[in-house]
C-alpha positions as CSV (number, residue, x, y, z in Angstrom):
1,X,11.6,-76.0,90.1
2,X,12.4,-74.6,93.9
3,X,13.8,-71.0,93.4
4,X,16.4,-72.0,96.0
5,X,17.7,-74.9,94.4
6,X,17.9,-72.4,91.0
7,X,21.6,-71.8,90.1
8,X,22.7,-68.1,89.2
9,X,22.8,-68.2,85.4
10,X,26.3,-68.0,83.9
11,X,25.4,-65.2,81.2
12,X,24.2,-63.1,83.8
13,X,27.4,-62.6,85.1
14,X,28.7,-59.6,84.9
15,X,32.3,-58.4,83.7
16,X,34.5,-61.4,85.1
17,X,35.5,-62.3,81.1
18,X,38.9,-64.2,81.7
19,X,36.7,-66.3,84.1
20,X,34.3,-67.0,81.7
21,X,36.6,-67.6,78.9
22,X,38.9,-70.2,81.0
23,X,35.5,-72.1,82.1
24,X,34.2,-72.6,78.9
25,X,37.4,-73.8,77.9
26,X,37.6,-76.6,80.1
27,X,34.1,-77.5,79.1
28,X,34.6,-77.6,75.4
29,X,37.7,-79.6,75.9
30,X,38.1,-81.1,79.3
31,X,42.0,-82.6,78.8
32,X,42.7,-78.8,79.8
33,X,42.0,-80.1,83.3
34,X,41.1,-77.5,85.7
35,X,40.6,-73.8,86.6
36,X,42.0,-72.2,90.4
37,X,39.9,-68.9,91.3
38,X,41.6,-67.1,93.5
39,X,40.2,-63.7,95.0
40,X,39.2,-62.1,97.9
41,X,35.8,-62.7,99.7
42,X,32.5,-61.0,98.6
43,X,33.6,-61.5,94.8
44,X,31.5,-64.4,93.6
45,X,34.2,-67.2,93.7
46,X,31.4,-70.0,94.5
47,X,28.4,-67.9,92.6
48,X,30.4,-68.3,89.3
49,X,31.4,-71.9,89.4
50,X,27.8,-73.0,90.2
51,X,26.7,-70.5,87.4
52,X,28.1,-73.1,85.3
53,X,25.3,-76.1,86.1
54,X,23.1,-74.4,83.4
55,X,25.4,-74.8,80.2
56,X,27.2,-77.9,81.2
57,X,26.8,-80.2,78.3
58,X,24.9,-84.1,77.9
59,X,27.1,-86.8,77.3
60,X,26.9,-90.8,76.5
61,X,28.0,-93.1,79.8
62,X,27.3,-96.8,80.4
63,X,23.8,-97.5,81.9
64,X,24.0,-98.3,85.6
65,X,27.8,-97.4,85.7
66,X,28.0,-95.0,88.7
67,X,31.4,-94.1,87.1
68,X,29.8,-92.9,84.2
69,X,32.4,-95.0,81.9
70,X,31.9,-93.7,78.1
71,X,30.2,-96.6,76.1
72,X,32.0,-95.7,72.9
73,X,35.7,-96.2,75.0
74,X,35.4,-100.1,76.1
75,X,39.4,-99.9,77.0
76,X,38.2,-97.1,80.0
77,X,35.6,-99.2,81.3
78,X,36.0,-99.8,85.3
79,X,35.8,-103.1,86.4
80,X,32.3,-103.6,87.3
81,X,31.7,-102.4,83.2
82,X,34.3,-105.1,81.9
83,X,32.2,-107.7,83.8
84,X,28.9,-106.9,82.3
85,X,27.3,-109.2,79.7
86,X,25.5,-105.8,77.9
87,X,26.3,-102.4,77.4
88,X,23.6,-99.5,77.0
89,X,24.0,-96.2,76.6
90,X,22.2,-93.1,79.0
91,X,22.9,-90.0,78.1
92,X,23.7,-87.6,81.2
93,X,24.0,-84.1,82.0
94,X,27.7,-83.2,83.4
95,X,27.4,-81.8,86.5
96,X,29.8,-80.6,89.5
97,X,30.5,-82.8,92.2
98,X,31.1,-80.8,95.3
99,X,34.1,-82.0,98.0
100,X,33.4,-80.7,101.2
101,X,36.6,-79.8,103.7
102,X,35.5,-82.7,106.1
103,X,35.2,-84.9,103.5
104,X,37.2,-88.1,104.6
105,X,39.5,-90.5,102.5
106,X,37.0,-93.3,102.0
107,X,34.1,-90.6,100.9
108,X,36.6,-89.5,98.3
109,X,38.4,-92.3,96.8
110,X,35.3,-94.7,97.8
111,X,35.3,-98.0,99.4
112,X,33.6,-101.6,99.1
113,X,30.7,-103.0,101.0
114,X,32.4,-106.1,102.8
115,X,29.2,-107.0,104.2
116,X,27.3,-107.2,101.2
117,X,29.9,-109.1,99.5
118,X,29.9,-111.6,102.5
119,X,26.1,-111.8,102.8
120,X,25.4,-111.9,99.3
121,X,28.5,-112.6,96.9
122,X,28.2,-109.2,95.1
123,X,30.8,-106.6,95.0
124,X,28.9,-103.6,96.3
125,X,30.9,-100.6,95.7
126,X,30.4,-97.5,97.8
127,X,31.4,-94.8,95.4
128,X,33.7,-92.0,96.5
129,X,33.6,-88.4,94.7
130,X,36.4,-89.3,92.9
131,X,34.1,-91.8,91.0
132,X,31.3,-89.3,91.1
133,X,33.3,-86.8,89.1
134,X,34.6,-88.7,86.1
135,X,33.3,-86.7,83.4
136,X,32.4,-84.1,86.0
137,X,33.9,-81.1,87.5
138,X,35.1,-81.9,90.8
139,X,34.8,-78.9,93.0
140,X,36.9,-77.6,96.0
141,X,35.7,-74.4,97.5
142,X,38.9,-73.0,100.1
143,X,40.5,-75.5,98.6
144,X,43.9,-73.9,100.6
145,X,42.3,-74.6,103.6
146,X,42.0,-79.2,102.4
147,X,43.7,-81.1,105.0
148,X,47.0,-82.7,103.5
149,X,46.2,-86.2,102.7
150,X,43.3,-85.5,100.7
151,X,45.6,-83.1,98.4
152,X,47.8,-85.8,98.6
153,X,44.8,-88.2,97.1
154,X,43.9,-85.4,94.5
155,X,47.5,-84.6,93.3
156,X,47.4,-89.0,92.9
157,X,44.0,-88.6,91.0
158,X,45.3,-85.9,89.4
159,X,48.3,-87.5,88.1
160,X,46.6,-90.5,86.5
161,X,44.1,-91.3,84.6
162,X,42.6,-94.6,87.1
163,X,41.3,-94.6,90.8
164,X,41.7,-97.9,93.0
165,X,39.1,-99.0,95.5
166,X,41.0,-101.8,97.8
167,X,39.7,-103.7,100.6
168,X,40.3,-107.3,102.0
169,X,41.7,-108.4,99.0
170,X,38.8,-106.7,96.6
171,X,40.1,-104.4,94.2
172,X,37.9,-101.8,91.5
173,X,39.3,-99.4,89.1
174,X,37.2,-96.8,87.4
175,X,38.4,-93.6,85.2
176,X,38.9,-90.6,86.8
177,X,39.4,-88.3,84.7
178,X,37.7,-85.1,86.3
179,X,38.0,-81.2,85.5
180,X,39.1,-79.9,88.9
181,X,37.9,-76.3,89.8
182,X,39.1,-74.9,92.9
183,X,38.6,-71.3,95.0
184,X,40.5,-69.5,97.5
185,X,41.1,-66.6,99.4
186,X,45.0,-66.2,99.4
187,X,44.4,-63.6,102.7
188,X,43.5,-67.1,103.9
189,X,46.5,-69.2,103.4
190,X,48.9,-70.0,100.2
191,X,48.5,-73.4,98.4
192,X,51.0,-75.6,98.5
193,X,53.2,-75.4,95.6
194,X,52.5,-79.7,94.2
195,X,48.7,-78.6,93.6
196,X,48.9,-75.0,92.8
197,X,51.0,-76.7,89.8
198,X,47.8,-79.2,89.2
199,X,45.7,-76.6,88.5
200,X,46.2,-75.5,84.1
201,X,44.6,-72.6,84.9
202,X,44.7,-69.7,87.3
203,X,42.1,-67.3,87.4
204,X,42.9,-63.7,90.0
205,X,39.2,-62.4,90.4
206,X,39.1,-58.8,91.7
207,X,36.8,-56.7,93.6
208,X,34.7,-54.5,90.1
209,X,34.9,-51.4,90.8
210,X,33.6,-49.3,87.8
211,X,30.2,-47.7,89.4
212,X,27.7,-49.0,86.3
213,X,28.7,-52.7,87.1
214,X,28.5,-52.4,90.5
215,X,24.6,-51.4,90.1
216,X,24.3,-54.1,87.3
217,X,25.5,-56.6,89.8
218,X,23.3,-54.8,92.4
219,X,19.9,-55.4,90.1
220,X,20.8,-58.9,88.7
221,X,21.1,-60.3,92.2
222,X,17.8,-58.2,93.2
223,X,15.9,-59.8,90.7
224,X,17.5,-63.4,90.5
225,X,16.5,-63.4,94.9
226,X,12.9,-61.6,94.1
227,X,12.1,-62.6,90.4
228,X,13.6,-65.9,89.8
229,X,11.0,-66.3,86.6
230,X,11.8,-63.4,85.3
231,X,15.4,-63.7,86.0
232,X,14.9,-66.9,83.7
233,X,13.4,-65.4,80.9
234,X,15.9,-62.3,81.0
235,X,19.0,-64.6,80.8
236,X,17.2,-67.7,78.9
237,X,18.1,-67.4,75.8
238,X,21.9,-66.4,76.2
239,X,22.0,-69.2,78.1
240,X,20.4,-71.1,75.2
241,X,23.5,-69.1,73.2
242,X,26.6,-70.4,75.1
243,X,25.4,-74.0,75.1
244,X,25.1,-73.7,71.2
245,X,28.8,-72.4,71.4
246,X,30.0,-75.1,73.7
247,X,28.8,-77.8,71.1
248,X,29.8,-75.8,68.0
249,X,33.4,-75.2,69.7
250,X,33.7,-79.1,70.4
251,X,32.9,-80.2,66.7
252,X,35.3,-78.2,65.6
253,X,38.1,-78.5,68.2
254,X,39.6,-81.3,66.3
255,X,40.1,-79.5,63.2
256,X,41.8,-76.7,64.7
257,X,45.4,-76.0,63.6
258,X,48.4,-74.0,65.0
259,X,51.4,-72.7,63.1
260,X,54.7,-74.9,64.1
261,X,56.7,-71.0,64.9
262,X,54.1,-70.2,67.3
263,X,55.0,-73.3,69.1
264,X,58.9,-72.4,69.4
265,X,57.3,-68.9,70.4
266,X,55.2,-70.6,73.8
267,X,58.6,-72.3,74.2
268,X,61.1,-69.6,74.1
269,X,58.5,-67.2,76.1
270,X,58.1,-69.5,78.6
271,X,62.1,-70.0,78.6
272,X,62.7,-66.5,78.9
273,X,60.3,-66.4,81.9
274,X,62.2,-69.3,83.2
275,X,59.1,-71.0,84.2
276,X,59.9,-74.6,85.9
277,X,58.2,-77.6,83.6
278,X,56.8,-78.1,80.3
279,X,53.5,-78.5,81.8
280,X,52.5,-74.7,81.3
281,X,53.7,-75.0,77.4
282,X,51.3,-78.1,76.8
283,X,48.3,-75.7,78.7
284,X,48.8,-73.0,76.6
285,X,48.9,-74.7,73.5
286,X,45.7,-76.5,74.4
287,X,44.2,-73.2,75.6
288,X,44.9,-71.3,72.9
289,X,43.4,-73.7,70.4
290,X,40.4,-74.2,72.5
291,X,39.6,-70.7,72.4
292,X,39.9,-70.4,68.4
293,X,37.4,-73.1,68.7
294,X,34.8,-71.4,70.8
295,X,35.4,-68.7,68.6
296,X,34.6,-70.7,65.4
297,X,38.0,-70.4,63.5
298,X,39.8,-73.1,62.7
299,X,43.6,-71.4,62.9
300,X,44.9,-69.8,66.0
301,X,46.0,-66.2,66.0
302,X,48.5,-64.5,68.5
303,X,45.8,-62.7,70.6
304,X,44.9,-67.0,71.2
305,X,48.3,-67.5,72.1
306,X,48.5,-63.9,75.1
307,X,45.2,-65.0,76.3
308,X,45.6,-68.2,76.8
309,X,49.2,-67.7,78.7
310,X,47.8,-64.9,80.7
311,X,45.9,-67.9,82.1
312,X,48.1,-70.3,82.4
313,X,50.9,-68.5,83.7
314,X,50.3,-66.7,86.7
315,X,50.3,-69.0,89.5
316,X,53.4,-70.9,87.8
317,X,57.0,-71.4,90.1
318,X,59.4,-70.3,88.4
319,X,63.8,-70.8,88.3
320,X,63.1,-73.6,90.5
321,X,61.0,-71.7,93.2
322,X,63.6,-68.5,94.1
323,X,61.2,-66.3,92.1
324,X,57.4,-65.2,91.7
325,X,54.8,-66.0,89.5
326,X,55.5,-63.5,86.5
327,X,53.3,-60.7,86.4
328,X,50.7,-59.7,83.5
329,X,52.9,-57.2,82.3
330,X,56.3,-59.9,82.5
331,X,54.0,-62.2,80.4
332,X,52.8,-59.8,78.1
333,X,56.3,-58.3,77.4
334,X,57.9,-62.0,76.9
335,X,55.2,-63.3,74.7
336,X,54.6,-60.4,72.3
337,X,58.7,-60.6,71.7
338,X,58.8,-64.3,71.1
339,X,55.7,-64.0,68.7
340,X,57.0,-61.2,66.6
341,X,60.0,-63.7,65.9
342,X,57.7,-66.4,65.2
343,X,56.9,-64.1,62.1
344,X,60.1,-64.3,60.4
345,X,60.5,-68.2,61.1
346,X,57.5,-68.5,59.3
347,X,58.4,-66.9,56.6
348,X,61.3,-69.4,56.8
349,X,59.9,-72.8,57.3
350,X,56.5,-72.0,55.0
351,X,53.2,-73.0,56.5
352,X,54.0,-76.3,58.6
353,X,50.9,-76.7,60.7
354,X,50.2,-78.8,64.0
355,X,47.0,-80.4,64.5
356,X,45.6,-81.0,67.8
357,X,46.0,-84.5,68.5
358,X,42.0,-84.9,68.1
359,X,42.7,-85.3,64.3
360,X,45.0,-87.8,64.3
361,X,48.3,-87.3,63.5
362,X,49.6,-84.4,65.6
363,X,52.5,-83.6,63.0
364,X,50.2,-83.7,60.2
365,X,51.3,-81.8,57.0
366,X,48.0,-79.0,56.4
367,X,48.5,-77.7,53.2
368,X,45.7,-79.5,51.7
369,X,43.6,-78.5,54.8
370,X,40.0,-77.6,53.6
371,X,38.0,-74.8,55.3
372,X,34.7,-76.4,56.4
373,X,31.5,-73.8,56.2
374,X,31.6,-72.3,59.9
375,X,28.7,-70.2,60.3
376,X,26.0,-71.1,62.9
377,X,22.7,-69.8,61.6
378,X,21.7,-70.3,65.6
379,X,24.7,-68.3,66.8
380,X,24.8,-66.0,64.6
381,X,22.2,-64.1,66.5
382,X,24.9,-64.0,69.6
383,X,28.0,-62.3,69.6
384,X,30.7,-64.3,70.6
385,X,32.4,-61.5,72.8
386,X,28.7,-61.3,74.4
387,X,28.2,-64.4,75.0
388,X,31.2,-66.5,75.8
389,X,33.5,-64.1,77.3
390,X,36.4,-64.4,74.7
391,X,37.4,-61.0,74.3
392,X,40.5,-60.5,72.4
393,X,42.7,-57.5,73.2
């Protein structure tokens, strides 16, 4: 392999644990939907998302679909799919789909070939990134900085789970359903309030300034530029590590449960904070049963429940716009009060839980809930804190 075409490797990364932690969420379960990195320049922004290429799972699509339509989901097929006589199954590596700043509108919502279809009859369909990305991270680096009508086509893509190609009278649909990972420098410009609000997640990456990491930063980068091989074999196998996580995590993602007070807890938190939506509730609740999963339990604790609204909480509008993203210490103070209540309503209502919805029934009664064996003879070698950044406080 070309050394220059060589990502950095995501465990070598150091410090940086609440970007780790919201990455490997949205791999393990994608309907999360997106991490913003937002720091100042010389921190790694770009370096960490790329780090990602080397742990991003395989998956199923349709043979010859440049959509990458799942095989096992006939009622998400794109058009071209629905029209085949056969289906086969590839598997394919997820990947991110980079969207350049002077990308234009038909490069990212794609067009048809009206030449081919005249010359020989077949629809020819020039696939935009939007298409590219289905099942993919879609990737905007200074994404403050996109010109308006392509946030305007993102925040529609975002929105809904189809894209439409139309032209003279030809029209294609396709999935788009896409994990969408921005960075920015704020000294740079804000981001406009309609996709700051797209992005679950909000990650504030600062400058490290503890002395030992510094010099660990210093030497990783020294011998990932000098020593790409040995670079490899350094970080190899904690690589090897977190992708065993990442597929552990989604087995058992469907099986996680969360108590119904912890759920009136997210709610009256995010009440208190006067946060605008229910969008940031829904995040949380996903996040924080995600990251039980990466760290193979199947109930979510409190420290789930902080984490995951530390998260998805500080780039939020709040009482309508006339105040600021709450601060660590605002979300901290709201959410430890609301989950100390949650205590005593538990006592009250008994142990209701909620499943997530990959299980079927969302309000599904758990009492009879059995434990399935969780230990990973292949990861038990790993810490989890080492490896995938979950790090409870």
């Amino acid at each position: 392999m070309d050394f220059h075409k060589r990502p950095f490797l995501f465990s070598a990364i150091v410090g940086q644990e609440k970007f780790k932690t919201a990455f490997l969420a949205n791999i393990v379960n994608p309907q999360i939907g997106g991490v913003l990195i937002s720091g100042p320049k010389g921190t790694g922004k770009s370096t960490m998302v790329h780090s990602l290429e080397t742990i991003l799972p395989a998956y199923d699509a349709v043979d010859g679909c440049d959509f990458n339509c799942n095989p096992k989901k006939p009622e998400s097929f794109c058009t071209l799919c629905r029209e085949r006589e056969e289906i086969k199954s590839v598997s394919r590596k997820m990947r991110i789909v980079n969207l350049p700043l002077s990308c234009t509108e038909d490069r990212l919502i794609g067009s048809i070939d009206i030449e081919s279809l005249l010359t020989s009859g077949r629809k020819k369909v020039q696939v935009g990134l939007l298409g590219e990305a289905n099942r993919n991270i879609l990737y905007v680096d200074e994404v403050n900085l996109l010109p308006d009508h392509l946030v305007d086509d993102i925040l529609d893509a975002a929105a809904l789970p189809w894209n439409t190609i139309e032209r003279e009278g030809i029209s294609i649909s396709h999935p788009d359903e896409f994990i969408l990972a921005g960075t920015m420098n704020p000294e740079e410009g804000e981001l406009r309030p309609q996709i700051l609000d797209r992005f679950p997640i909000c990650v504030k990456v600062e400058s490290i300034n503890d002395p030992d990491q510094r010099v660990e930063i210093v030497k990783r980068n020294l011998l990932y530029e000098n020593n790409p091989d040995e670079f490899d074999r350094q970080f190899g196998e904690d690589e090897k590590a977190i992708g065993r996580i990442i597929l552990k995590a989604r087995e058992l993602l469907a099986r996680v449960t969360l108590d119904e007070p912890f759920l009136y807890a997210i709610a009256e938190a995010c009440g208190a904070l006067k946060v605008d939506g229910q969008r940031p509730d829904i995040v949380i609740v996903k996040m924080a049963l995600t990251i039980a999963a990466i760290d193979r339990r199947l109930e979510v604790i409190e420290e789930d429940i902080l984490l995951a609204a530390e998260l998805a909480l500080p780039h939020r509008t709040r009482d309508g716009g006339l105040l600021e993203p709450p601060t660590a210490e605002e979300i901290k103070e709201a959410f430890s009060k609301t989950l100390i209540d949650s205590k005593s309503r538990k006592s009250e209502t008994g142990e209701k839980k909620i499943f997530t919805s990959g299980s079927g029934d969302i309000n599904k009664d758990a009492d009879d809930f059995v434990t399935d064996e969780l230990e990973d003879p292949d990861a038990e070698a790993t810490s989890p804190e080492d490896s995938s950044g979950v790090k409870k406080k």
